[in-house]
VEXVOKOL-112511 format. One line per field, with one value per residue (C-alpha): residue in one letter; x, y, z. Coordinates in Angstrom, 2 decimals. Last residue first. Layout:
N
code (A|...) .
east (X|...) .
north (Y|...) .
up (Z|...) .
//
This chain:
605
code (X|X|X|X|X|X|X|X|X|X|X|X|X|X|X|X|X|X|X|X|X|X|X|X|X|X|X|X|X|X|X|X|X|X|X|X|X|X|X|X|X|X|X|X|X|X|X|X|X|X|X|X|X|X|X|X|X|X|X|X|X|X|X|X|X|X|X|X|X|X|X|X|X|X|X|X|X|X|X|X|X|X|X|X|X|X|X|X|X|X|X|X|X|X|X|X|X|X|X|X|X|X|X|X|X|X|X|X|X|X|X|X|X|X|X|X|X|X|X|X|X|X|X|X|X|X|X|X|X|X|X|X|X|X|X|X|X|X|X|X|X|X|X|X|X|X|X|X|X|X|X|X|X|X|X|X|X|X|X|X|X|X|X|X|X|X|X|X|X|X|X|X|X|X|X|X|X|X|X|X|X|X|X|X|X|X|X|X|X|X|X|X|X|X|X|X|X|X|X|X|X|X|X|X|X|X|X|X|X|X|X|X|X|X|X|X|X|X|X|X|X|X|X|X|X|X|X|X|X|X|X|X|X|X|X|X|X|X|X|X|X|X|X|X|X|X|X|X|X|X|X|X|X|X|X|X|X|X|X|X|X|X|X|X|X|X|X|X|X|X|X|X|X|X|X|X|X|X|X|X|X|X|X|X|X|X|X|X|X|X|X|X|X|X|X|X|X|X|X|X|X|X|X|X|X|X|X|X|X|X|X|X|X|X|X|X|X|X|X|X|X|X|X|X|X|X|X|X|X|X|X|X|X|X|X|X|X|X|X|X|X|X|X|X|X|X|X|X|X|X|X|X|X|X|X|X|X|X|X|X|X|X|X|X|X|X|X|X|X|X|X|X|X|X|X|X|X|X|X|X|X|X|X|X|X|X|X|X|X|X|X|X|X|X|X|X|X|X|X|X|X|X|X|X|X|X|X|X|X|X|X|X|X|X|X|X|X|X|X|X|X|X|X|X|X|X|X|X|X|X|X|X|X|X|X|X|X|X|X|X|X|X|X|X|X|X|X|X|X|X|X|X|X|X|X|X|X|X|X|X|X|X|X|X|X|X|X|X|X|X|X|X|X|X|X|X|X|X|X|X|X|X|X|X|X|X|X|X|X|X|X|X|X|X|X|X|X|X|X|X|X|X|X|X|X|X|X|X|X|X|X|X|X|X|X|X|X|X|X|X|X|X|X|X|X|X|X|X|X|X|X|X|X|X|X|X|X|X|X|X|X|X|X|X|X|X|X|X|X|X|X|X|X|X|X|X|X|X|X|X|X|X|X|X|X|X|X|X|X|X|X|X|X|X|X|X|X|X|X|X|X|X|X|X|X|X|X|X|X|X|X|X|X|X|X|X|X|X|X|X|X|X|X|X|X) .
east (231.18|234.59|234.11|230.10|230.77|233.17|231.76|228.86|230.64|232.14|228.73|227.42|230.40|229.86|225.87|227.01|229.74|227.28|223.81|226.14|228.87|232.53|234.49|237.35|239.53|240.03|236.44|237.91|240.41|238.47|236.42|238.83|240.52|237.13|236.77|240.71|239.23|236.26|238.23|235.69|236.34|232.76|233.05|236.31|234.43|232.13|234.33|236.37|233.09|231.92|235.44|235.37|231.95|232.73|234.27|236.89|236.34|238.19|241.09|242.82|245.87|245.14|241.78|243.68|246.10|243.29|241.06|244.17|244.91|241.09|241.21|244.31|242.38|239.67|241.77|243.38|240.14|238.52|241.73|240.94|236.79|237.79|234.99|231.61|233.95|235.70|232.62|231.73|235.33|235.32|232.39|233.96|237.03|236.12|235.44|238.65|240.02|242.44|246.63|247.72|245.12|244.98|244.82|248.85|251.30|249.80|252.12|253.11|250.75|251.37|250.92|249.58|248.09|249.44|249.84|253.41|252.94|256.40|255.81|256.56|255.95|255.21|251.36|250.48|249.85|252.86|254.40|257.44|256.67|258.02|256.44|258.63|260.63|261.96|261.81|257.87|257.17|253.45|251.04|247.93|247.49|244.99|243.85|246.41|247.15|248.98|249.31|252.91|256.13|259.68|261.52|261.54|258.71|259.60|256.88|257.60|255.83|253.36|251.92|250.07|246.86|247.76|245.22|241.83|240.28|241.45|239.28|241.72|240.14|238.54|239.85|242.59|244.54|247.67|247.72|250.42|254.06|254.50|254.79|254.58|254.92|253.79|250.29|248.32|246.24|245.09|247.95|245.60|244.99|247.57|245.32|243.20|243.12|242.05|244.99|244.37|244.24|240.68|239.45|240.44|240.31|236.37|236.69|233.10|231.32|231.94|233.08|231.68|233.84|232.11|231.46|228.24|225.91|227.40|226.29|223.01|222.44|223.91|221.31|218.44|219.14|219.04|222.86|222.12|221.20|225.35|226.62|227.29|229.83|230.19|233.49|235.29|232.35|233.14|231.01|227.85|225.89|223.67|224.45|228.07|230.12|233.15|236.92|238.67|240.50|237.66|234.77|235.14|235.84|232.70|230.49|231.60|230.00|227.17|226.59|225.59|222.12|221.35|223.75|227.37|228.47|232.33|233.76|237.25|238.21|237.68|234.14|232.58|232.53|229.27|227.10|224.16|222.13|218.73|215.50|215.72|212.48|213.94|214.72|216.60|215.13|217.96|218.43|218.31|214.67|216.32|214.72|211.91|209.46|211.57|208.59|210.15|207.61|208.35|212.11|211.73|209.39|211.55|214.83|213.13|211.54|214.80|216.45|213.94|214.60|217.74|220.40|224.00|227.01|228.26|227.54|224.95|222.98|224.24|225.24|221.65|220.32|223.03|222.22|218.65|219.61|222.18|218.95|216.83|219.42|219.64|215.89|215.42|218.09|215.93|212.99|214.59|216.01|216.14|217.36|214.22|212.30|213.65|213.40|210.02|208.68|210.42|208.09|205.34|206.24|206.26|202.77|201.42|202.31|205.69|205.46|208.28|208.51|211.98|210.98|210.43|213.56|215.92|214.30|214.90|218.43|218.89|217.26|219.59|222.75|221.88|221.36|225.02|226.19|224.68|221.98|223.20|221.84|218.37|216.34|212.69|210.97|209.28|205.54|206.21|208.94|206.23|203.13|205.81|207.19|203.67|202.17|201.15|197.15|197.02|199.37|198.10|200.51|198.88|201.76|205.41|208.32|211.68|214.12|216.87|220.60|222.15|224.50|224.15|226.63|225.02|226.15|224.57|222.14|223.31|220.43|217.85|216.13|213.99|210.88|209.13|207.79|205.36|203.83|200.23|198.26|197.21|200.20|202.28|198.44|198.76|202.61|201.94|199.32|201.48|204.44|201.42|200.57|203.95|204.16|201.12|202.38|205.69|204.64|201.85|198.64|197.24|198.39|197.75|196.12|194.93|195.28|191.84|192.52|189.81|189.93|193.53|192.26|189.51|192.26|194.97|192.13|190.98|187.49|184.17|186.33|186.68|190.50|193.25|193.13|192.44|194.78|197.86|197.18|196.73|199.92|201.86|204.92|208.43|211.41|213.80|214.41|218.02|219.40|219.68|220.20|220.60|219.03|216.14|216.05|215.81|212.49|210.97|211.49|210.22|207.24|206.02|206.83|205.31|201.76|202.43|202.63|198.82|200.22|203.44|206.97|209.76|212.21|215.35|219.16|219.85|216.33|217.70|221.30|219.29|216.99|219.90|221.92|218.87|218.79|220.63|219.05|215.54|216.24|216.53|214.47|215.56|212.22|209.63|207.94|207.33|205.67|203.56|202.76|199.20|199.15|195.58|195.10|198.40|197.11|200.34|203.59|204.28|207.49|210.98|210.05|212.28|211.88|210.55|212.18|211.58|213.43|212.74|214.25|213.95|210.04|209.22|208.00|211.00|212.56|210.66|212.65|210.37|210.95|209.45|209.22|207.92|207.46|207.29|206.96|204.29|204.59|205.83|204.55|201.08|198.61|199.50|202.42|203.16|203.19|205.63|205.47|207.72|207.79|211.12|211.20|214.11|214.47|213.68|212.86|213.65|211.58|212.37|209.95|207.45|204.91|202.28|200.77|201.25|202.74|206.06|206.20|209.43|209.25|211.59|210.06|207.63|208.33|210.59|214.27) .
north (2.92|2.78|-0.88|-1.37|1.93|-0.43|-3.07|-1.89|0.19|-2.82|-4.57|-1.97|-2.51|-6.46|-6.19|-3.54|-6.24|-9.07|-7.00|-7.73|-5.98|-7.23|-5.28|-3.60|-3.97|-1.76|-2.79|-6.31|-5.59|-3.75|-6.29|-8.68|-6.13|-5.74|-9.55|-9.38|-7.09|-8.52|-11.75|-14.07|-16.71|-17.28|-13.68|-14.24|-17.04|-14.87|-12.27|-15.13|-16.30|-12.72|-12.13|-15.63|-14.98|-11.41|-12.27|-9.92|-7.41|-7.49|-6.95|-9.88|-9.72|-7.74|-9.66|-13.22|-11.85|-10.79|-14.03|-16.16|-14.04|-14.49|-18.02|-18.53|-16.81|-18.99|-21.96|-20.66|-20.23|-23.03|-24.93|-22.48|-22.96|-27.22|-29.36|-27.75|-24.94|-27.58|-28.02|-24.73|-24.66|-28.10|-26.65|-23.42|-24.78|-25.56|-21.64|-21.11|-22.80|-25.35|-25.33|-25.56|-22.62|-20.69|-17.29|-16.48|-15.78|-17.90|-17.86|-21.62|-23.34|-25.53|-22.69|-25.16|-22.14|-21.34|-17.76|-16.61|-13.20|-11.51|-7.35|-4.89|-1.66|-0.14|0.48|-2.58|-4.72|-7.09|-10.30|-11.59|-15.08|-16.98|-18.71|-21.15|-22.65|-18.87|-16.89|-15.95|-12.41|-12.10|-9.46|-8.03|-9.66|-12.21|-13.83|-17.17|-16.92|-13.53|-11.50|-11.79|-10.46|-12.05|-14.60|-16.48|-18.66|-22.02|-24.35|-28.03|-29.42|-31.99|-31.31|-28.32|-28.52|-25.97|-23.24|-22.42|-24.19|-25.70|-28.34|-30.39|-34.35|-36.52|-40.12|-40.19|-43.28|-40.87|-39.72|-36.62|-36.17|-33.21|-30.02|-27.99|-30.81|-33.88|-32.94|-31.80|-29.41|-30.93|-30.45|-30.57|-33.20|-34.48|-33.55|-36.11|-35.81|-32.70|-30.93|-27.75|-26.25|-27.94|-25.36|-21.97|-23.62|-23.95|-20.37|-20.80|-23.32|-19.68|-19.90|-19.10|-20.00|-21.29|-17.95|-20.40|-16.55|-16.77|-20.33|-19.72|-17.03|-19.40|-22.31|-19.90|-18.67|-15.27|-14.98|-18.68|-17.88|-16.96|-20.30|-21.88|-23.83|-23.84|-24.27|-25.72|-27.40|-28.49|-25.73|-28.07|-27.59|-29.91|-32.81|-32.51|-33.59|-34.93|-33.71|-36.09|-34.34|-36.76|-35.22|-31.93|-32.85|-34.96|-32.18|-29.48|-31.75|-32.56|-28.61|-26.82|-25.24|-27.74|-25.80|-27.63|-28.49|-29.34|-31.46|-32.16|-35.86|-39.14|-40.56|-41.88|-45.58|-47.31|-48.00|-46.46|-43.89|-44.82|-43.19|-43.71|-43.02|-42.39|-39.70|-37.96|-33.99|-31.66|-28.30|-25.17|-24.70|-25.61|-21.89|-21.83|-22.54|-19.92|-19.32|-21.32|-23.72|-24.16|-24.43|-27.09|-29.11|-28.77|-29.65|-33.01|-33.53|-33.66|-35.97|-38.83|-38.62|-39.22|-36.64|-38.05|-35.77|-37.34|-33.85|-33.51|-33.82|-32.41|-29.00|-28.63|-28.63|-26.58|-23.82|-24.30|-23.07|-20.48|-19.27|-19.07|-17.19|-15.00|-14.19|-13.51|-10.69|-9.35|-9.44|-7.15|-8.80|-7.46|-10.53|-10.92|-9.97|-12.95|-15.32|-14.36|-14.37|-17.98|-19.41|-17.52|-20.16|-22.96|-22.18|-21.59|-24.92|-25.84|-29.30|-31.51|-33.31|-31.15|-28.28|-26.69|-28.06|-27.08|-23.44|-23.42|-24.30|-21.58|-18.92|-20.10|-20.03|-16.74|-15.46|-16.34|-15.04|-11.40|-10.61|-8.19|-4.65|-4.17|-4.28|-4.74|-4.13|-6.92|-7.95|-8.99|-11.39|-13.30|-13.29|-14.70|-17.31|-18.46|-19.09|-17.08|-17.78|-17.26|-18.19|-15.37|-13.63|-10.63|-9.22|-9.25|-7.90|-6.14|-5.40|-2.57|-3.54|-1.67|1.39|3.54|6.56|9.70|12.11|15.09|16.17|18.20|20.56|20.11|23.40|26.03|27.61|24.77|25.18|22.21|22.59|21.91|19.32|16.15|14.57|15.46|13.90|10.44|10.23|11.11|8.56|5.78|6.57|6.50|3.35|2.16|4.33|3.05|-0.70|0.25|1.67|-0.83|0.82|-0.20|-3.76|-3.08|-0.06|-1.04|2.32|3.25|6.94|7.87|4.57|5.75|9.14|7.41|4.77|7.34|9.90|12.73|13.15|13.11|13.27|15.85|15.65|18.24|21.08|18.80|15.87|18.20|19.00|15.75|14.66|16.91|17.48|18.40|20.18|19.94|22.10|22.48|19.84|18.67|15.77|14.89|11.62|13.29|16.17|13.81|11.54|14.89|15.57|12.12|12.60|16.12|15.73|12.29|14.08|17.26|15.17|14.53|11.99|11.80|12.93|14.17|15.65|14.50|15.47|13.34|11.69|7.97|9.07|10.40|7.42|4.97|7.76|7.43|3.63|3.36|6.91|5.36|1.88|-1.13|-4.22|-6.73|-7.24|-4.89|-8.30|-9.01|-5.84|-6.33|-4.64|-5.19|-1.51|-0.82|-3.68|-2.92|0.57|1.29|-0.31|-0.93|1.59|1.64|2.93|-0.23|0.82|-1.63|-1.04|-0.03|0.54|0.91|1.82|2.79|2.91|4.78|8.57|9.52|8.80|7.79|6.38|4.66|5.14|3.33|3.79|1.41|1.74|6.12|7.25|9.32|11.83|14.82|13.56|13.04|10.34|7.19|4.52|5.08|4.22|6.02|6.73|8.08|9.36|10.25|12.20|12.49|15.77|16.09|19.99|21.48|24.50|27.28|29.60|32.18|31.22|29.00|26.40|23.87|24.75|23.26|22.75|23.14|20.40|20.20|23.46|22.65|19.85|22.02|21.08) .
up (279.23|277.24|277.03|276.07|273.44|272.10|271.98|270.27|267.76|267.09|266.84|264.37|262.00|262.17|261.30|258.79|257.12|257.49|255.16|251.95|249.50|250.26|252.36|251.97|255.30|258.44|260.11|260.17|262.07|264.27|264.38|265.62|268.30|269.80|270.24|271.39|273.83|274.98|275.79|277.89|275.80|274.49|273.25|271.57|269.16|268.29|267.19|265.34|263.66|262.54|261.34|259.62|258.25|256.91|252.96|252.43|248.91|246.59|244.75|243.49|245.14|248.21|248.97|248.76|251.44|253.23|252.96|253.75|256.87|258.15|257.20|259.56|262.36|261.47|262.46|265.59|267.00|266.06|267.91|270.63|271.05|270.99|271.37|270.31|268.39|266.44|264.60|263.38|262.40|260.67|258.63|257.45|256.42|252.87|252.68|253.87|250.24|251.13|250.35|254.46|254.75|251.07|250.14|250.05|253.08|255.79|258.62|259.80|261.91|265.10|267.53|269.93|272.96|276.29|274.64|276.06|275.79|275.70|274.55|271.42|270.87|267.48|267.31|265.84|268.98|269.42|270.07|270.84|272.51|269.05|266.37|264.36|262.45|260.60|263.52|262.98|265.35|266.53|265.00|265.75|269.22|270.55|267.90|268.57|264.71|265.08|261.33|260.94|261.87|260.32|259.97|256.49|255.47|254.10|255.24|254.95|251.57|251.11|247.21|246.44|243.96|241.22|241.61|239.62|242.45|245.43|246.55|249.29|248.54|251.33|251.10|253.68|253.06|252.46|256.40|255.72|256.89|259.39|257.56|260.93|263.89|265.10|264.72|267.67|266.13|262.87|259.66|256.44|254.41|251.40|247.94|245.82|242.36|240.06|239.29|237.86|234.35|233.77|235.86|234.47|231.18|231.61|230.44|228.11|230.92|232.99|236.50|240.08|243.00|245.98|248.48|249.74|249.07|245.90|244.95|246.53|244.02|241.28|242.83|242.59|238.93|238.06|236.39|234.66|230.97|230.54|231.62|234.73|236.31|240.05|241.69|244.53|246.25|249.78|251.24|249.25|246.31|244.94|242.92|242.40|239.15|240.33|239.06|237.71|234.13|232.23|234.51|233.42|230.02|229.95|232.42|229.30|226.92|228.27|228.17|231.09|231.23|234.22|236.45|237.15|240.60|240.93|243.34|243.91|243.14|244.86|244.57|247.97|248.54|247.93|251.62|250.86|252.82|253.52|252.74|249.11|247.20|244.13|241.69|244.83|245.08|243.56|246.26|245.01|245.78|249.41|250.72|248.70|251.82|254.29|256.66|259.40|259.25|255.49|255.45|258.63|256.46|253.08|255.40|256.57|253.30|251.80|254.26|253.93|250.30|251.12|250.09|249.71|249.38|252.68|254.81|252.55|255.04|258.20|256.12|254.82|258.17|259.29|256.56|258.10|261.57|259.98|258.22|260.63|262.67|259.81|260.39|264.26|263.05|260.38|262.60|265.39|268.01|271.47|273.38|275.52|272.32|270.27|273.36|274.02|269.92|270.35|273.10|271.32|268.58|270.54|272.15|269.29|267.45|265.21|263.72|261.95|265.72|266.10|264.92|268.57|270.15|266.75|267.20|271.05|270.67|267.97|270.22|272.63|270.39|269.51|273.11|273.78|271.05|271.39|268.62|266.44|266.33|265.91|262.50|260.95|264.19|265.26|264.62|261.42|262.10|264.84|262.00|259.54|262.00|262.99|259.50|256.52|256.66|259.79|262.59|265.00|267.38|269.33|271.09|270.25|272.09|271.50|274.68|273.57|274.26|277.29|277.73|274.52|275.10|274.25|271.34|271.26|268.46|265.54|264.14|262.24|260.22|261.99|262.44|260.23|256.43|255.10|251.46|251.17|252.09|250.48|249.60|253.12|254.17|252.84|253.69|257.15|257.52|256.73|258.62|261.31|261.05|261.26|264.27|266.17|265.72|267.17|270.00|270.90|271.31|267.98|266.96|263.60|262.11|258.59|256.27|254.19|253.84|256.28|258.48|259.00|260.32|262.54|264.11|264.63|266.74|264.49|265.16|263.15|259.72|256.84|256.51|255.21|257.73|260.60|259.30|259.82|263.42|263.93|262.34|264.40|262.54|264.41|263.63|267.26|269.60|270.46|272.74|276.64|278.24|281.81|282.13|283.84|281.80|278.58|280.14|280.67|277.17|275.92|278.22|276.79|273.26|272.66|274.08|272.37|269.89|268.65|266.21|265.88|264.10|264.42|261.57|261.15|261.13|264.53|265.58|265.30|266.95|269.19|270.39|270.48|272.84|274.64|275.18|278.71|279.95|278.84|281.38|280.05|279.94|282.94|284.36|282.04|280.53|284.00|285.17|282.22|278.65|277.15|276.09|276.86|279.80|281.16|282.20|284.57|283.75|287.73|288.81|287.98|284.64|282.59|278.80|275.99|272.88|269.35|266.19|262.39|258.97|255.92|255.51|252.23|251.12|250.34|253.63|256.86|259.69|262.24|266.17|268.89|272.91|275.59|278.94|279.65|282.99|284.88|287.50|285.17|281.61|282.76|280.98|282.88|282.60|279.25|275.53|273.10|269.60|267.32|263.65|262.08|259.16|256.23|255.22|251.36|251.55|254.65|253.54|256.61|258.25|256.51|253.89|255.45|254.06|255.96|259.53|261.44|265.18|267.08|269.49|272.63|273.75|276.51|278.51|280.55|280.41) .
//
């Protein structure tokens, strides 16, 4: 392909050609060795999704040349920061999946137009020309300026150009200018409308970075998130639980300076994060914060500024507003013995006399909410509330102080505790000095019972099948796929669990499990396995009854689990799973769908 041709140019004004209406555009940016498209390469490349006038979406990579990065001291990009990025054919299929249906975008693009179709014929692509908008062209009939370079047509309309000559910091200034001008100037027709791009595999993960970081008046973290695109696909595990390490290093005096920060701003580009991404780890780092200290139900006060600290330097300073600060300057936990009962957390709005009848049947009135809460009351003044939201976001139950019935109906006491791998055997008899309750809301609280599940296939717990056959006492080595053959696997694993045919794991909520399987997985990756593979049946069958959506984390956990292993299949096999079920409504089950296709595209490469 010629670099001539992969743009078809639209006019303003004009009254032949097509009106694409409310087309979505897509304005790119790229930034390059040197200033010809046939000897020269491009480094980094950017894409922003424009729709109604609003940012949906962005994406931006460095690109490997295989050559030196040229005029490092416009673009700031290095020969180092290059190492390992990938190459244009391993992002492309990215790239035209983002320009499928569109209209491109940039400013003076026959620049953009030349390299990006040069960079196609070399990977052996080739497509229709595409509907394109020059937005220099466009701000010469419109704007009265003494040149039209991006900084002087921004200045014009008063639009901040940040971090000009990096890809991504030219298009968001762009998407900008192009909305100022579509206002300004008349009505855009183009030669022809979009059509269908070809599908091209992605082969690597893109390679984010961030330049310029200032701590301002917003902090570190916020300067770093805003200087990556808003969304990549998920961060791989392993990378996670680095960036995670390096977050718990950095925090770990209650400071976070410069240098730690651009520390993290490497990682996160390294691993291609986008800022969304960077920010769910920061959650998951706080949400083990949290976890670690209430892990006894008691919050020091000690403890509370620890988490408000870490909240704040990670640009999250309302994240605990849920939390209730201790009256008193406690900074030692004390020694009384903790309350038996399942633990309910009431909002403020509650009625003393709902927390008497509550607390009459046994149940314990929590403090703040923890995974081991089986239900938060509220009333009707509570749906904004910051500790309902962080109710939801727990999965804990949510009930009304009007239908406290739904509670009081149960059993508060004490329940048996769950079988541990290793146990004598399914139904073995239960540890009775245990003091840790089984929260099982708005169901009778089971008593110790030997499973009686007749033969037949279930869902496998070892992960690594669909189904496996249950003779009655136990699991057998017939196991199978789905697709109606059968084979003998002999997992090596302790099958010590009976099927799970309702929405509860040896009579517990999953959500109570979700702590002991983030802490099996430091010892044990199988025994976490096994257990969220459990959850995952008790969070279908619960999902057929009451019709719902599944909750992702145990999917997401599994997956992650699998990847550890070294079992890309059964991790595809997971998510596939998952992919097959109603989901419930959340950024997880898109984060999970794009990872399949991630796999996937990774296994059939």
């Amino acid at each position: 392909m010629s670099s001539v041709g992969l743009f078809a140019f639209g006019s303003a004004g004009g009254s032949g050609g097509v009106d694409l209406g409310e087309a979505p555009f897509v304005v790119v940016d790229v930034e390059t060795t040197g200033l010809s498209s046939r000897s020269d390469r491009i480094v980094e490349i950017a894409l922003v999704r424009v729709e109604g006038g609003r940012v949906v979406d962005e994406w931006a990579t460095l690109v490997d040349a295989g050559r030196d990065p040229g005029p490092t001291f416009v673009h700031h990009i290095t020969a180092d920061m290059l190492s390992g990025a990938p190459t244009f054919a391993d992002v492309a299929g990215d790239i035209l999946s983002r320009l499928d249906g569109a209209v491109a975008v940039a400013h003076n693009a026959r620049f953009e137009e030349g390299f990006i179709a040069q960079e196609f014929a070399r990977a052996g692509i080739d497509t229709a020309p595409l509907p394109a908008v020059c937005t220099l062209r466009l701000a010469r009939q419109v704007l009265a300026a003494p040149n039209f370079q991006l900084v002087s047509c921004c200045a014009a309309y008063g639009i901040e150009l940040h971090d000009a000559h990096t890809a991504l910091g030219d298009t968001r200034a762009t998407a900008q200018l192009l909305t100022r001008l579509l206002a300004d100037a008349p009505a855009l027709r183009f030669p022809s409308a979009p059509v269908p791009l070809p599908r091209y595999p992605r082969h690597a993960r893109p390679r984010t970075r961030v330049t310029g970081l200032r701590k301002g008046t917003d902090g570190w973290i916020q300067s770093l998130l805003g200087k990556l695109p808003y969304s990549t696909s998920d961060a791989d595990p392993a990378s996670a639980e680095a960036y995670l390490a390096a977050v718990g290093d950095a925090l770990s005096d209650g400071k976070l300076t410069g240098v730690e920060a651009k520390a993290l701003a490497r990682l996160a580009g390294q691993s291609g994060m986008g800022a969304q991404q960077v920010r769910d780890l920061h959650h998951r780092y706080l949400d083990g914060l949290r976890d670690a200290a209430l892990a006894d139900d008691i919050l020091t006060s000690t403890e509370y500024q620890q988490l408000v600290t870490a909240a704040r330097l990670l640009g999250e300073p309302d994240y605990f507003a849920d939390l209730t600060a201790p009256e008193a300057e406690t900074t030692h936990r004390t020694r009384a013995v903790k309350q038996k009962g399942q633990r309910v957390w009431c909002s403020p709005s509650v009625s003393a006399d709902a927390r008497d009848r509550l607390t009459r049947a046994g149940f314990v009135l929590a403090s703040n909410l923890t995974r081991n809460v089986v239900a938060a009351v509220v009333t009707a003044a509570d749906r904004d509330d910051a500790k309902v939201a962080r109710a939801r976001e727990l999965a804990i139950p949510i009930r009304s102080d009007l239908a406290l019935d739904d509670i009081l109906g149960t059993t508060a006491t004490p329940s048996p505790a769950p079988h541990q791998p290793g146990a004598t055997g399914v139904g073995a008899e239960q540890d009775e000095s245990r003091d840790e309750p089984t929260p099982a809301a708005a169901v009778p609280v089971p008593t110790p019972r030997r499973p009686q599940v007749v033969a037949g296939w279930y869902l496998d717990p070892s992960g690594r099948w669909t189904y496996r056959f249950w003779d009655g006492t136990g699991w057998t080595e017939r196991a199978s796929a789905g697709d109606g053959r059968t084979w003998s696997d002999s997992t090596g694993l302790p099958l010590w669990c009976a099927p799970t045919t309702d929405g509860l794991v040896d009579g517990q909520q999953p959500h109570t499990l979700t702590d002991q399987i983030t802490t099996m997985q430091k010892t044990d990756l199988h025994a976490a396995l096994l257990l969220t593979v459990r959850c995952i049946d008790a969070v279908e069958n619960d999902a057929r009854v009451k019709g719902h959506g599944v909750a992702p984390w145990y999917y997401e956990r599994a997956a992650i689990i699998l990847a550890r292993l070294g079992d890309p299949a059964a991790e595809v096999a997971v998510l596939e799973r998952f992919a097959r079920q109603r989901h419930a409504p959340g950024a997880t089950p898109a984060r999970l769908l794009e990872r399949l296709r991630h796999r996937q595209a990774t296994a059939h490469a």
